[in-house]
Each structure stands twice: as structure tokens, then as C-alpha cells.
C-alpha positions in Angstrom: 62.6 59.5 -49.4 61.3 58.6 -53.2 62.8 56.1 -55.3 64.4 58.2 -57.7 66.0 59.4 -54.5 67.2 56.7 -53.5 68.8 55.4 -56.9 70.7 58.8 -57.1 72.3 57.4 -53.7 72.8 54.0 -54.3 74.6 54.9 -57.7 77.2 57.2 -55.4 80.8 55.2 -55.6 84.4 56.3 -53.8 87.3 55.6 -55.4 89.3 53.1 -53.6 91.0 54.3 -50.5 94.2 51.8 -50.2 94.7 50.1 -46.9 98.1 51.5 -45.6 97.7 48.5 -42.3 98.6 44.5 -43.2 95.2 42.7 -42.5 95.2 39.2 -39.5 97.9 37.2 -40.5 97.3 34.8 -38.9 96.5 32.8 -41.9 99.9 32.8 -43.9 101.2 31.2 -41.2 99.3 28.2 -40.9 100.8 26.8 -44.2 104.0 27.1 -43.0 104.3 26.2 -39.4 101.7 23.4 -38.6 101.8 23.5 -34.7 102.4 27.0 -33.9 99.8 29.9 -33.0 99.0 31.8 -35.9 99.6 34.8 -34.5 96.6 37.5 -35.4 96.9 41.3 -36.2 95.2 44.0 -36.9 92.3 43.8 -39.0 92.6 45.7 -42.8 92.2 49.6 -42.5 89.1 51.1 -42.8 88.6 53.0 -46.2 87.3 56.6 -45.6 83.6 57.2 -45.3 82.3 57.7 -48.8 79.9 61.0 -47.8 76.9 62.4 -46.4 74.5 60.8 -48.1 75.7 57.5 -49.0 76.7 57.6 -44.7 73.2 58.7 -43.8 72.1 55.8 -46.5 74.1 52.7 -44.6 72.6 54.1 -41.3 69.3 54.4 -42.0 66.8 52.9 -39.3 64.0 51.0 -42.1 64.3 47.9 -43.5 65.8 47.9 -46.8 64.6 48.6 -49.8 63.5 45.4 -51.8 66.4 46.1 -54.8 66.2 43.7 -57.5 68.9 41.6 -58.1 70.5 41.9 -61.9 70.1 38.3 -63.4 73.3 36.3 -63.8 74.0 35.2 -67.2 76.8 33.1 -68.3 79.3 34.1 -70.2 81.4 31.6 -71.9 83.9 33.8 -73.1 84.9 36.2 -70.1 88.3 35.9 -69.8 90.4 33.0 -67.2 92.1 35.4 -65.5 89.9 39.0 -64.1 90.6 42.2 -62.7 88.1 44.1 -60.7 87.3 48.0 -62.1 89.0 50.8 -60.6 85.6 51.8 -59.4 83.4 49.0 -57.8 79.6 49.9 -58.8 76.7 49.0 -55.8 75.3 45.8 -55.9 72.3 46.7 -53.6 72.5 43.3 -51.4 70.9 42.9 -48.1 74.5 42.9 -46.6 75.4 46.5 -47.4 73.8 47.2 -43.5 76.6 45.1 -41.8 78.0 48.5 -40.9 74.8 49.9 -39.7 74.4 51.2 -35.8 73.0 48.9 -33.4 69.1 48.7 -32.6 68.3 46.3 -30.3 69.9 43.9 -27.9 69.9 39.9 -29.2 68.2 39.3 -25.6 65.4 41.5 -26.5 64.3 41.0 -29.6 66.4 37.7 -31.4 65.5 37.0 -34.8 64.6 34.5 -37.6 67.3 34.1 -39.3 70.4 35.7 -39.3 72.0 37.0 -42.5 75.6 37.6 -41.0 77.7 38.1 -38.2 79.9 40.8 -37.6 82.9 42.0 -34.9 84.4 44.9 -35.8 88.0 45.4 -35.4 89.7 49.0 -34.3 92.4 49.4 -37.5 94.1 51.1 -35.7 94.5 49.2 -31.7 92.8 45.5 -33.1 90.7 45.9 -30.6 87.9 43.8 -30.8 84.3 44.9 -30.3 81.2 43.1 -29.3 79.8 40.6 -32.0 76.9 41.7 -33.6 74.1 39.9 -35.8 71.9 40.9 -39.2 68.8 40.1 -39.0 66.7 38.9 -42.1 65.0 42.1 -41.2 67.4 44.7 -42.0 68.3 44.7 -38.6 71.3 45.0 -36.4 71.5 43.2 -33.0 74.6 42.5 -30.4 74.9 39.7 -29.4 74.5 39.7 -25.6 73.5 36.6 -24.2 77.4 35.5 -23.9 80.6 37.0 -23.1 83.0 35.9 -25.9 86.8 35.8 -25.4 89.3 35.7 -27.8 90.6 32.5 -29.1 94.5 32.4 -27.6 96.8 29.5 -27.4 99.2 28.0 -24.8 101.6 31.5 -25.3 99.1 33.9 -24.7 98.7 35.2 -28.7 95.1 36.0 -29.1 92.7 36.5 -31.7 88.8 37.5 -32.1 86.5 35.3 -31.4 84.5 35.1 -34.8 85.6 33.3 -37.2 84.5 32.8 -40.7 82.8 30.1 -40.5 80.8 30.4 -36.6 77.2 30.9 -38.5 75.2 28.1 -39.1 74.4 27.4 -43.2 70.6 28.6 -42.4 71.3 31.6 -40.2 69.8 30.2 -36.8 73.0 29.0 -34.6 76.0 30.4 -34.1 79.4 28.7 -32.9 82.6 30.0 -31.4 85.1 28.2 -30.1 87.1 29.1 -26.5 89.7 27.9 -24.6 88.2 24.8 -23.2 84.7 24.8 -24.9 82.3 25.7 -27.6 79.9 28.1 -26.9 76.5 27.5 -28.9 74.6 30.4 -29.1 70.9 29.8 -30.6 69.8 33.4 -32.4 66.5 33.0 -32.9 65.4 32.6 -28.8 69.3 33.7 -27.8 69.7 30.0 -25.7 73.0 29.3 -24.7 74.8 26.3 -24.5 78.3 25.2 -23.5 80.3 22.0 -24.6 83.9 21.2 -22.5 86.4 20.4 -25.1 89.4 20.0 -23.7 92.6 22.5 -25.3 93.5 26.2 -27.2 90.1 25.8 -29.7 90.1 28.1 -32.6 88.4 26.8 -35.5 84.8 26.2 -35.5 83.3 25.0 -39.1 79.7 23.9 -39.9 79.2 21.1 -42.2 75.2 21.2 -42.3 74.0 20.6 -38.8 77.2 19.0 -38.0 79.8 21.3 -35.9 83.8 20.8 -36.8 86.2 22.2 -34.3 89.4 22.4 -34.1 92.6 23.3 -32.0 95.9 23.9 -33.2 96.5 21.0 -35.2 93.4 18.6 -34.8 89.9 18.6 -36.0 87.1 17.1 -34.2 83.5 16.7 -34.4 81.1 17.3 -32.1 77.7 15.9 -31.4 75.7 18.5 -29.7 72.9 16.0 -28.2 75.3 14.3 -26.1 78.7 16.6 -26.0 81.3 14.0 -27.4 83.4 14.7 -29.9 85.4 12.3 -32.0 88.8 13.2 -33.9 89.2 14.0 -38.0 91.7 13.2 -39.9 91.5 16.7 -41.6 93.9 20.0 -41.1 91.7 22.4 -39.3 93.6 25.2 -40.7 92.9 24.0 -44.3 89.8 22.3 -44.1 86.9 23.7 -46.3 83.8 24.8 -45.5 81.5 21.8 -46.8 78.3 22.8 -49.6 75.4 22.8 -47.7 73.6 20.5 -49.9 77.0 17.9 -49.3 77.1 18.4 -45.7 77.3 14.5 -45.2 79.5 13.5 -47.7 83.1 13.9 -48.2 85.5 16.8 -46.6 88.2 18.9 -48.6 91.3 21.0 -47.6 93.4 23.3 -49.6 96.9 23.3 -48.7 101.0 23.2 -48.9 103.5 25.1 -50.2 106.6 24.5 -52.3 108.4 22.2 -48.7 105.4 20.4 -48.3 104.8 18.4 -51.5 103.4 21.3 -53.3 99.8 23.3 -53.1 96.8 20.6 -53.8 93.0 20.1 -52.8 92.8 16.7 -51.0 89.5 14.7 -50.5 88.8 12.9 -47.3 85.8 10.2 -48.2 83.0 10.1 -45.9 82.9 6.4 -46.0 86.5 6.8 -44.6 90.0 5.1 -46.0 93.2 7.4 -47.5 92.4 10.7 -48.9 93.2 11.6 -52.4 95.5 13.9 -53.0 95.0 16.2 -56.5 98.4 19.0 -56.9 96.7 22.1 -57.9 97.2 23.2 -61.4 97.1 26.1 -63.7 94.4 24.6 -65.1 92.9 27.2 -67.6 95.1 29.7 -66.6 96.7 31.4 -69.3 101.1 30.7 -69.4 102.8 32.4 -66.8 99.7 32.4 -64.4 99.3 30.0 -61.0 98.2 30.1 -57.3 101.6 29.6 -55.3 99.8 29.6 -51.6 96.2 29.8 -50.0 94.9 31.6 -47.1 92.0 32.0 -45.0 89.0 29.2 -45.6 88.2 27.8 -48.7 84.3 27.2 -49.4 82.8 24.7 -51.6 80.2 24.7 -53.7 79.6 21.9 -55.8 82.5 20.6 -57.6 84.0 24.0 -57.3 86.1 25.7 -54.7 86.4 29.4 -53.9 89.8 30.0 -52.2 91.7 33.1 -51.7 95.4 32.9 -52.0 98.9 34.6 -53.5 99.7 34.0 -57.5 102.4 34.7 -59.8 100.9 36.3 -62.9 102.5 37.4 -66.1 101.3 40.4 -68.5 102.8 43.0 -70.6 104.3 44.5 -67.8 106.1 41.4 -67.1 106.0 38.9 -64.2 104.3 39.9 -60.6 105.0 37.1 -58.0 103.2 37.3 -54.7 100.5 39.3 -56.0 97.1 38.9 -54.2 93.8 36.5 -56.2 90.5 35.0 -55.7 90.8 31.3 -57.1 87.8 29.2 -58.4 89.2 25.2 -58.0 88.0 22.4 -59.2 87.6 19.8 -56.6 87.9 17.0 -58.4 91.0 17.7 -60.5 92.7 20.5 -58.4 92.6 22.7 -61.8 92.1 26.5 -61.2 89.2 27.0 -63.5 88.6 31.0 -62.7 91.4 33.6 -61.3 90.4 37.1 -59.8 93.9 39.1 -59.8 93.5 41.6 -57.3 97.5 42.8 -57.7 99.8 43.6 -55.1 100.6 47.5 -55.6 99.5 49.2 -52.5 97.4 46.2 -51.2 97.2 45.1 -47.8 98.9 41.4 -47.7 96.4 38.9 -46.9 94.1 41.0 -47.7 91.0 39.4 -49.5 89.8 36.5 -47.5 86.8 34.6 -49.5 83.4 34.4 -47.0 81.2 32.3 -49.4 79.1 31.5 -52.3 75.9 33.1 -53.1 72.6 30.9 -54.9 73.4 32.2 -58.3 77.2 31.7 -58.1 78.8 34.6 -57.0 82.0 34.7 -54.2 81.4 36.9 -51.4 85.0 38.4 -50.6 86.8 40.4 -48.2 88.0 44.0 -50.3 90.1 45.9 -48.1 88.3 47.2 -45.3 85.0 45.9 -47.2 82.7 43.4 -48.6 82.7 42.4 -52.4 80.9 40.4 -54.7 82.7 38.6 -57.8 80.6 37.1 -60.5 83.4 33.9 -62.2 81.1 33.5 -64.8 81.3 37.3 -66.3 83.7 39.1 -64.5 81.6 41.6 -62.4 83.1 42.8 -59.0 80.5 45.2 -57.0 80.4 46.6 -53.3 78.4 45.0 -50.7 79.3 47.0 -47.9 82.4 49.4 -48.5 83.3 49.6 -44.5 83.3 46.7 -42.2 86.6 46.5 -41.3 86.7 43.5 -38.0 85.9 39.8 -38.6 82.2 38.4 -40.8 80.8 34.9 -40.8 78.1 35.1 -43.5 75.0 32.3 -43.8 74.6 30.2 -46.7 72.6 31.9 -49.9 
């Protein structure tokens, strides 16, 4: 296939197929009831296929093509608060083959580095499949060297076993927590290693090299040369996934809700001693605007948090509470600094879950029953991948 081809595909777009099926909610429970299991659902719908050619596109068995990325530029006076286009345009990453078929077993042929992890979810059962891992080379592995379970607590509620934030910041380890242990799954020579950890573990979180897991309501850390773990003072619902470049220094949560002191960002020093608390603010949010609640994880980058949550917001059409956003925080002050108002008109409810930052300061987000790239600085929302619907944990970019 020639180029010219191959632009005339990539330029193909559907218009957006609305989810009719509430994503996990597991997550808008955890600000609201501290001890109890988060129950999980039934990951978002998937969106139809978008056609022939764009199908036969995400399938194909090459590596992909080397698409240049468009050059961010800033843009001082894009507007506070965003909306994404009716029509989402292609943005030609390296993560649009998450939905591509499996080639090869992990055991067989592991790889160098692995761009993301994926589990896919049945929309319809929430069923979970196997995990399966993007290589660097464009291609897709399952992961076979372990037998994952889901993550269920004392009651028996269960959930999948990947979570957001199981891949390691350069792509080469992968974490996931199970009743009991942590299973450490190495993807570049597919080694396995297991660490008892007594209790209902859930969260897994890496901070660097440095592993973070947690149970219900407690956070530990654990050293993986000798298998202790030490306790956190840090909500391991809330806690955010640390910058890469920062992975020593200090931690951050985002969390609360109106019976709990209010929403704020709070900063736990890596020296140790009280953490600071900052409310979060409307910041440079137009009047009428703010982020009531926060779900799924939070990553940091810099000063700056991505976080999804629910917002009131306030236009000609009057006042929408509850309606689903992207935020951009400030760590330091708690201000909300960016909004990307997603609505709440035919939207699944928990729907947009926030899986990262990319090098040039884009947030990688969960659209519906795909992947989605928001640019703060301008405004632009593209498709990664239009059709993943199941769980991601994406490397650092």
C-alpha cells in the first residue's frame, strides 16, 4: 500500500457512537466510602467499528508507519474551559494498534520496551480477557508467563487485574496486585516474581523504580530486593501517579467531596512531617465553572496535575451540574488551570478516566470505548485508538 493510500485511510473519522452502558464504577465510590470495596462494572461500550478500511488499517500485521507528529505550539489565548469537536480527527500515534489481533505469545518473543498494556473488557458480560502488551515494535503480545486473577476484597466483589498504573514509567516491568501478593512480571525476558503481602491488594502505582501498593485503605511500599514493605501515609485510592523525573520526591492525592472538608490536592513531603493541604479552586475558570469530585488516578507532571472528575459548568444554556471533564491542577495551589468539558448528555458516567501525560504535554484519556489525546495548551482533542473498550496502563512518554 502507497502513502497516498494510506493518508486517504488515516484521514477516515466516525461520528461518535454514544456509549448506552455506565463504565467501572468503581471509582465514584472511593470518595465516598473510604473502607468499602469499590465495587467494579462493566467496562464503557464499545463504539461500532468505523469500516472496512480503517478495520483492515488497525489490524494490519507491519509495524507502523513512521507518522510525524504535528509540533505543539502554545497558545496563550485558547480558551480556560474546552470542548472536544463533534468529530475527533486521527492523531497517527503508536497507540492506535492497542486493538490490534494478537501475534505472538510474551513467552516467545518478549520485547524491549513496552508501549502499553491492555485487558479488554466484554461490554456487554465484563468479562475480562487475558492482558496483552505493545511492543515498541508495533507489536501485540499476551501476556502469558502468569495467570492473573481479578483483584476482589473480603466480600467477594471483583475487578480486573490491570490497573492504570501496573506498567513501569520505561515500559520494562509490569505490576499487579492480588489477593495476598504482587506479581512482578519482567517484559523484556517475561521473568516472574512474586512478593507475599499480606490482604485484598488492589492498587499497584509506580513512582520511578519504586512500587506503591495498596489495599483497601492503606498504601505501602515495597522494596523488591528484599520483599518488605513499609506503610504510607497516603490514600491509595487518591494517590497520584508521581512525574517520572520526581519519582523521589514528594507524593500527591486528589480528593474529598463536599462531607469531607471539601475537594483539594494534598502534598505529602518526602522528607516526611504533616501534609499540606491546598482546597481546590476555580482557579481560571471562568464564573459558574468548578470541579465538584475526582475519579480514577490523577497523574502528575511537573507542577501540574491531570485529573478526570465531575464539574458544574455554566453557559448560555444555563447551568449543567454533574457533567463529565478533564482537569489540569496546579499542584502547588490546587487552582484548576485548564478544563476539558466533555458534557453529560448521552455520556457514560465515569466515563473518561485520564492515563497520562505525553513528552510535549498532551493528556492521554479514556473517550468512551476509546483512547484520546487533549492538547491544554490549544485545545486539540484527536483519536488514538477509537476501540479498546477493557482496562490500559500506558508507559511514560
Amino acid at each position: 500500500m502507497n502513502e497516498p493510500e494510506l493518508t486517504r485511510l488515516l484521514t477516515r473519522t466516525a461520528a461518535e457512537i454514544r456509549p448506552t452502558r455506565p463504565a467501572e464504577t468503581g471509582w465514584e465510590r472511593a470518595g465516598r466510602v473510604r473502607r468499602a470495596r469499590r465495587a467494579a462494572g462493566a467496562a464503557a461500550v464499545a463504539v461500532f467499528l468505523l469500516g472496512g478500511g480503517t478495520t483492515a488499517l488497525l489490524h494490519r500485521s507491519g509495524p507502523p508507519p513512521a507518522a510525524p507528529r504535528p509540533s505543539v505550539t502554545s497558545a496563550p489565548s485558547a480558551p480556560v474551559v474546552q470542548r472536544p469537536p463533534d468529530r475527533l480527527g486521527q492523531a497517527g500515534d503508536p497507540l492506535g494498534r492497542l486493538g490490534d489481533r494478537v501475534a505472538y505469545r510474551l513467552s516467545d518473543r518478549p520485547v524491549s520496551r513496552a508501549l502499553a498494556l491492555y485487558q479488554p473488557v466484554d461490554p456487554d458480560t465484563g468479562d475480562a480477557g487475558p492482558v496483552r502488551v505493545l511492543g515498541a515494535d508495533g507489536m501485540v503480545r499476551e501476556l502469558d508467563v502468569v495467570t492473573l486473577a481479578p483483584t476482589r476484597d473480603a466480600e467477594g466483589n471483583e475487578a480486573a487485574a490491570l490497573k492504570p498504573g501496573s506498567l513501569s514509567p520505561d515500559g520494562r516491568t509490569a505490576a499487579f496486585a492480588q489477593t495476598g501478593e504482587v506479581v512482578v512480571v519482567g517484559l523484556t525476558d517475561g521473568g516472574v516474581r512474586r512478593y507475599p503481602l499480606a490482604g485484598y491488594l488492589e492498587h499497584v502505582v509506580w513512582a520511578g523504580d519504586r512500587l506503591l501498593v495498596g489495599d483497601d485503605d492503606t498504601a505501602y511500599e515495597l522494596d523488591r530486593r528484599t520483599g518488605s514493605a513499609r506503610k504510607l501515609p497516603v490514600d491509595p485510592w487518591t494517590l497520584v501517579v508521581p512525574d517520572p523525573a520526581r519519582a523521589a520526591g514528594d507524593l500527591f492525592t486528589v480528593g474529598g467531596w463536599s462531607g469531607d472538608g471539601g475537594l483539594a490536592v494534598r502534598r505529602f513531603p518526602a522528607s516526611g512531617g504533616a501534609p499540606e493541604r491546598r482546597p481546590v479552586t476555580a482557579g481560571k475558570l471562568p464564573p459558574g465553572h468548578q470541579v465538584n469530585e475526582v475519579y480514577g488516578r490523577g497523574w502528575q507532571r511537573g507542577d501540574r496535575i491531570g485529573q478526570a472528575g465531575w464539574t458544574t459548568t455554566a453557559g448560555a444554556a444555563g447551568t449543567t451540574i454533574g457533567a463529565e471533564g478533564v482537569a489540569v491542577l496546579d499542584a502547588r495551589t490546587g487552582a484548576v488551570t485548564r478544563l476539558l468539558d466533555l458534557g453529560r448528555e448521552d455520556r457514560a458516567k465515569g466515563c473518561c478516566e485520564v492515563y497520562g501525560w505525553t513528552a510535549d504535554g498532551d493528556l492521554l484519556l479514556r473517550y468512551d470505548a476509546g483512547l484520546a489525546r487533549w492538547r491544554p495548551e490549544t485545545g486539540a482533542v484527536d483519536w488514538v485508538a477509537s476501540d479498546v473498550p477493557g482496562r490500559l496502563s500506558i508507559a511514560a512518554r
